[in-house]
Structure formats: C-alpha cells, structure tokens
C-alpha positions as CSV (number, residue, x, y, z in Angstrom):
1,X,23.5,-0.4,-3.8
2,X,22.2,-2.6,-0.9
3,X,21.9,-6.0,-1.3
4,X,18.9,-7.3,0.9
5,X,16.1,-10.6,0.3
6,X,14.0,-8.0,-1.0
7,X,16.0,-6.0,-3.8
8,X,17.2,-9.1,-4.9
9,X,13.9,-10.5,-5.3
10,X,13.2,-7.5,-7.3
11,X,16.4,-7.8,-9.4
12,X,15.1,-11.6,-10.1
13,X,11.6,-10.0,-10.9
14,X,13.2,-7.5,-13.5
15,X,15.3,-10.0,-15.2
16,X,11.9,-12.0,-16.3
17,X,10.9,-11.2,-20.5
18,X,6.8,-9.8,-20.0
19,X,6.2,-6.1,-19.2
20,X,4.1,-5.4,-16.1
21,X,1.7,-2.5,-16.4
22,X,1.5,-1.5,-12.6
23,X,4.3,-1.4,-9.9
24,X,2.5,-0.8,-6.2
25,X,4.5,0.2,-3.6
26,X,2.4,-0.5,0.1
27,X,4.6,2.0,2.0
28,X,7.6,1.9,4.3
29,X,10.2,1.6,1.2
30,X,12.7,3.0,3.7
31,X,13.9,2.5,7.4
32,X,12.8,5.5,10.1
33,X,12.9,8.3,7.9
34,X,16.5,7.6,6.0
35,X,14.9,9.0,2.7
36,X,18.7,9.2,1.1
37,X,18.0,4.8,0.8
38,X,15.4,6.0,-2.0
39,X,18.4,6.5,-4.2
40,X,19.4,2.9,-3.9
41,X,15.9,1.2,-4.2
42,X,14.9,3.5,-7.5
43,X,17.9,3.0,-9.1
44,X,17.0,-0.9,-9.1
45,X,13.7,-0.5,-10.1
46,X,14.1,1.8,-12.9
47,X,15.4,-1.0,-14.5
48,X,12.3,-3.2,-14.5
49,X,10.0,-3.1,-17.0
50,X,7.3,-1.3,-15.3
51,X,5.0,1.2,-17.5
52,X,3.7,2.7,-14.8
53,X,5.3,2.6,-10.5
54,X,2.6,4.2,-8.1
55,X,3.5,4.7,-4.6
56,X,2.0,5.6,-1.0
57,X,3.9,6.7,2.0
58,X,4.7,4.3,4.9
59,X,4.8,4.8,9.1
60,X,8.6,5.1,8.4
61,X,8.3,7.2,5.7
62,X,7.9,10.8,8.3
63,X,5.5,13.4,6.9
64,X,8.2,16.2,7.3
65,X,10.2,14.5,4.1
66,X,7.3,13.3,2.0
67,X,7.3,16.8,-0.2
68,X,11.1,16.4,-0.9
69,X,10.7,12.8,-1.8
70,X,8.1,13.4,-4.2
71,X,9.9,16.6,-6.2
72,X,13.1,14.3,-6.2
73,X,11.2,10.8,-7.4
74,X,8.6,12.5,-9.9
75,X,8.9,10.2,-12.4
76,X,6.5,8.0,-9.9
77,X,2.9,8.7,-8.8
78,X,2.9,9.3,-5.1
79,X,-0.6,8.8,-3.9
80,X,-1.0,10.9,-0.1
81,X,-4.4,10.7,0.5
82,X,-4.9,10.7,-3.5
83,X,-6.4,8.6,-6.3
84,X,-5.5,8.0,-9.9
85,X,-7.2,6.7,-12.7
86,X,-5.3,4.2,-15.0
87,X,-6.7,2.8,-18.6
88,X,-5.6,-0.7,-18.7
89,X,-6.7,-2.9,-21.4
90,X,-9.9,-2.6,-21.7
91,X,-10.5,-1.3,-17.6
92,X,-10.2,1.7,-15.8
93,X,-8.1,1.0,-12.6
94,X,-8.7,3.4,-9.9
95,X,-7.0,3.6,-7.0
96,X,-6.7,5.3,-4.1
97,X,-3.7,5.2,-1.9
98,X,-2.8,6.5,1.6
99,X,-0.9,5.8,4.2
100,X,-4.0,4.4,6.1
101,X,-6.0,4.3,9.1
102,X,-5.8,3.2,12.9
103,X,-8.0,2.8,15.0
104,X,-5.8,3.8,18.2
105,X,-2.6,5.6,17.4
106,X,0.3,4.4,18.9
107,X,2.1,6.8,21.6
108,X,4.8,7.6,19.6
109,X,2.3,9.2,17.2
110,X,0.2,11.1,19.9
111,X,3.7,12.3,21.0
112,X,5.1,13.1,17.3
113,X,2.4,13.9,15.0
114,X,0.0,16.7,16.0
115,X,-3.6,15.9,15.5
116,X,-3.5,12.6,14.7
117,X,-6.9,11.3,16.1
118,X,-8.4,14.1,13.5
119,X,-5.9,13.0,10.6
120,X,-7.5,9.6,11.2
121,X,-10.9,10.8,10.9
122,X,-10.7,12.6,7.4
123,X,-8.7,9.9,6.0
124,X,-11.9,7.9,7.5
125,X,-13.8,10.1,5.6
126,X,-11.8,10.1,2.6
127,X,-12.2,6.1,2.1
128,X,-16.2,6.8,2.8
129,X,-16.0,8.7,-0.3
130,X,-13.8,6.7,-2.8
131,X,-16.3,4.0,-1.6
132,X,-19.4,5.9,-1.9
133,X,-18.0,7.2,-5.7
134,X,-20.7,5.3,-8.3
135,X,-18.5,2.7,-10.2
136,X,-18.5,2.9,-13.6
137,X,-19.0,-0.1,-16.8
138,X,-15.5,-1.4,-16.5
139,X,-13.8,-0.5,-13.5
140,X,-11.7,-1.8,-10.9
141,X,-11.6,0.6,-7.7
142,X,-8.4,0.0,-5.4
143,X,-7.4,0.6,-2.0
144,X,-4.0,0.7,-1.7
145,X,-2.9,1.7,2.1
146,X,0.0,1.1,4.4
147,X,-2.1,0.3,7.3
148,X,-4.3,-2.7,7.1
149,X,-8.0,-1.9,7.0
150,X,-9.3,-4.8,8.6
151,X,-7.6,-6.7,11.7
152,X,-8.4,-10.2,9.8
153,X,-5.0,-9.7,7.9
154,X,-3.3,-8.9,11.7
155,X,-3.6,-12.8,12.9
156,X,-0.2,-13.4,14.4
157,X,0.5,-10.0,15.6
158,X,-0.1,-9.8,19.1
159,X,-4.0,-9.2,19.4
160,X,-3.7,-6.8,21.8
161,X,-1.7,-4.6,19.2
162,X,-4.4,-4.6,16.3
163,X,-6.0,-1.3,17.3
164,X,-2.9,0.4,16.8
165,X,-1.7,-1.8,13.4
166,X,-5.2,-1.3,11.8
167,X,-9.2,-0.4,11.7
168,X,-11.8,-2.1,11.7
169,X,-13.6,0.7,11.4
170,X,-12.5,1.0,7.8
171,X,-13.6,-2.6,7.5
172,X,-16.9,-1.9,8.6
173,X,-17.2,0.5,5.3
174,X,-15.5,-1.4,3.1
175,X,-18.3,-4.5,4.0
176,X,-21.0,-1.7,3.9
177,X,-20.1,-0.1,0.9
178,X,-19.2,-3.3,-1.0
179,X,-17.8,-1.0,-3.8
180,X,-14.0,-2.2,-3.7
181,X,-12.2,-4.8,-6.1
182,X,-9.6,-5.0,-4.6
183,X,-7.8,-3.7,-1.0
184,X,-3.6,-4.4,-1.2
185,X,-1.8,-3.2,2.4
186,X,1.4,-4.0,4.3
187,X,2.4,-3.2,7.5
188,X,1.5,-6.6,9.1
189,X,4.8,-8.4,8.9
190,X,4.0,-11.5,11.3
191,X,0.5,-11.7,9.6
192,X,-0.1,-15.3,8.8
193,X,-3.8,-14.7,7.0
194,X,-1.9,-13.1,3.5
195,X,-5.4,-13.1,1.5
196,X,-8.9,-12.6,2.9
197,X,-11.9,-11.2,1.6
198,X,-14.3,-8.3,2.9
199,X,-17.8,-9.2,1.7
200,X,-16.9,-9.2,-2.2
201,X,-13.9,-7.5,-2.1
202,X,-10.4,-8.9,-2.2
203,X,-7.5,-8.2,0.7
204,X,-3.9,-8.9,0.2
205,X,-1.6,-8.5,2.9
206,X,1.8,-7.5,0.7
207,X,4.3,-7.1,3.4
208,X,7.6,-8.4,2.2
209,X,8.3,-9.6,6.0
210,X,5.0,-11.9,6.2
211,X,5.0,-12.7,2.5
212,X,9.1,-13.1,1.8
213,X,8.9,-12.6,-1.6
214,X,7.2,-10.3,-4.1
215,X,3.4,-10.2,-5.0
216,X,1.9,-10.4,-8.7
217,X,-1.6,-9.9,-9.0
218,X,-3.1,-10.9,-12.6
219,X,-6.2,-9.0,-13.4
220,X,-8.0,-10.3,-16.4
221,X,-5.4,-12.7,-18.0
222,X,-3.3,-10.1,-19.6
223,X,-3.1,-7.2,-17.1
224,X,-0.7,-7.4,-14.3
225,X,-0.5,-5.3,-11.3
226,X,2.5,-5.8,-9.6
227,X,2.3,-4.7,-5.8
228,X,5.5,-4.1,-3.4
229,X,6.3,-3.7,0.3
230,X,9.4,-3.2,2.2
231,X,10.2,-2.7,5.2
232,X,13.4,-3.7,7.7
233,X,12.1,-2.5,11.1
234,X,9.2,-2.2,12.7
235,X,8.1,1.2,13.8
C-alpha cells in the first residue's frame, strides 16, 4: 500500500465518525498510465464511509485502459463523457463528468491521440448540452472535469501554458448558459486562485498538488460532497 501526503490524508478523512454521501474523484488517480496503482488507492478508500464514489478519467489515466479500469473497479461510477443523477436529501445532484476540454492540445496529444482537435469539439458540445438541459425544482447540476474550464483557476501556471491546461471557451458557455451550481476540476497543481466564480456558478480547483489536502464541499447543511484529486507528475 503506498504511503503518500495524499492517501494519508484520505486514511485521516476515513477515520472521522459522519458518513459522506458523495466521493469525487477530478481525474489523474494514477501516474502515466500505471493502472495496476488502482489496486492500492481503492483498497484505502473502500474503507471510508462513502455511500456513493463517482469518478472521471485523468490526462494520465490513457484512453486505451479506461475500459479495463472500469469492468475491474465497477463498484464506482465512472463518468467518460457521462452524467448521473443522484437523490440527495431533498435535491437531485446531477453531474456530468469528463475528462475535459483544451483549448490547444499539447504536442504530445496531437502526436498520441488521433483526432483530438474533433474530441475536443464534441466534448464542447457535450457541455453545451448539459448546460442547455432545463433545470428542474431542486436541482444542483455539476461539472466535474479534469481539465479546468476556465484559465481563472490556471494563475500561477505559466500563462503562456493555459491554452493547453484549459478553455476558456468552456468558460464562455458556462457564463452564457449560467445553468451550473457548481464546476469542481484539477489539473492545475501550481494554481494559486482555488475558488472562483463564473457568473453564478461556483469553481473549485481540487488538485491535491495546489490544494495539499482533501476538499469537502457542504451542500445544504447536511449533504456533503466530498471531491478528490491526485496526481504525482505532471503530464
């Protein structure tokens, strides 16, 4: 079992007496691909007292091992360009996760994934919709992404980076829109802005890296979504 800042702070997190309703994981659980890690980080977190773990898929988490991962973790919802609708207390929580956009891939990707300008644009599309859904009496709507959507949460990367680390193309329709509750990503981990707002909705940078410890959002007193974020190297 590795012993890191971050499964230790989850260990401490698991120990506490109240039961959480929601674990989030914001992508990159692993390092480059090395999906046999899983076993270690699951085994700590089926102790916790979570009633429900959601999870999206990270930069590091590689596309070719995303359908193994998800037959051999079922027990968790794995969200790839997907949403799900939770009844929470009184509130329906829906959430759509993905591993995100950029507005410029990175070379590595235009070398390594094919198509990835056109992946970008249907996820684009994707979010459009979610956003463009009529929200019912009730309901909380979630974005959950690996790649910030929005370069506000990006200050103290280097600037010239933020096209590849995250869109503000997505921010654009998230401000337009104004349909959101609540947007939770990682991927920044030198991001000094950890909570921001686009127009009425909420944006939480959850990055264990920029945040160095784990993130508890309370939602209406008694219901607590519990969001997490590793990663050990950047990508």
């Amino acid at each position: 079992m590795f012993k890191n800042e971050f499964s230790l702070s989850i260990e401490r997190l698991c120990n506490r007496e109240e039961e959480f309703e929601v674990a989030m994981f914001a992508g990159d659980i692993i390092d480059r691909g090395k999906i046999q890690h899983f076993s270690d980080f699951f085994s700590i977190i089926k102790k916790c007292k979570f009633k429900k773990i959601i999870s999206i898929f990270g930069n590091d988490e590689y596309e070719e091992e995303r359908e193994k991962v998800k037959k051999e973790y079922s027990w968790v919802i794995w969200l790839d360009d997907e949403n799900v609708q939770l009844n929470i207390e009184n509130y329906t929580v829906t959430v759509l996760g993905t591993t995100g956009v950029l507005d410029v891939p990175t070379k590595w990707q235009y070398k390594n994934i094919p198509n990835i300008r056109e992946k970008y644009e249907r996820r684009l599309v994707l979010i459009e919709k979610f956003l463009k859904a009529e929200k019912r009496e009730r309901e909380l709507k979630i974005l959950l992404t690996h790649y910030p959507p929005t370069f506000k949460t990006l200050q103290g990367e280097l600037p010239f980076a933020w096209p590849q680390m995250g869109s503000e193309r997505a921010e654009r329709l998230i401000k337009d829109l104004d349909t959101l509750d609540y947007v939770i990503h990682g991927h920044a981990h030198n991001g000094k802005i950890l909570d921001t707002e686009i127009g009425n909705t909420r944006v939480f940078n959850v990055a264990f890296p920029a945040r160095k410890n784990i993130f508890i959002l309370e939602i209406a007193k008694k219901v607590l979504l519990t969001d997490f974020f590793s990663k050990k190297s950047s990508s």
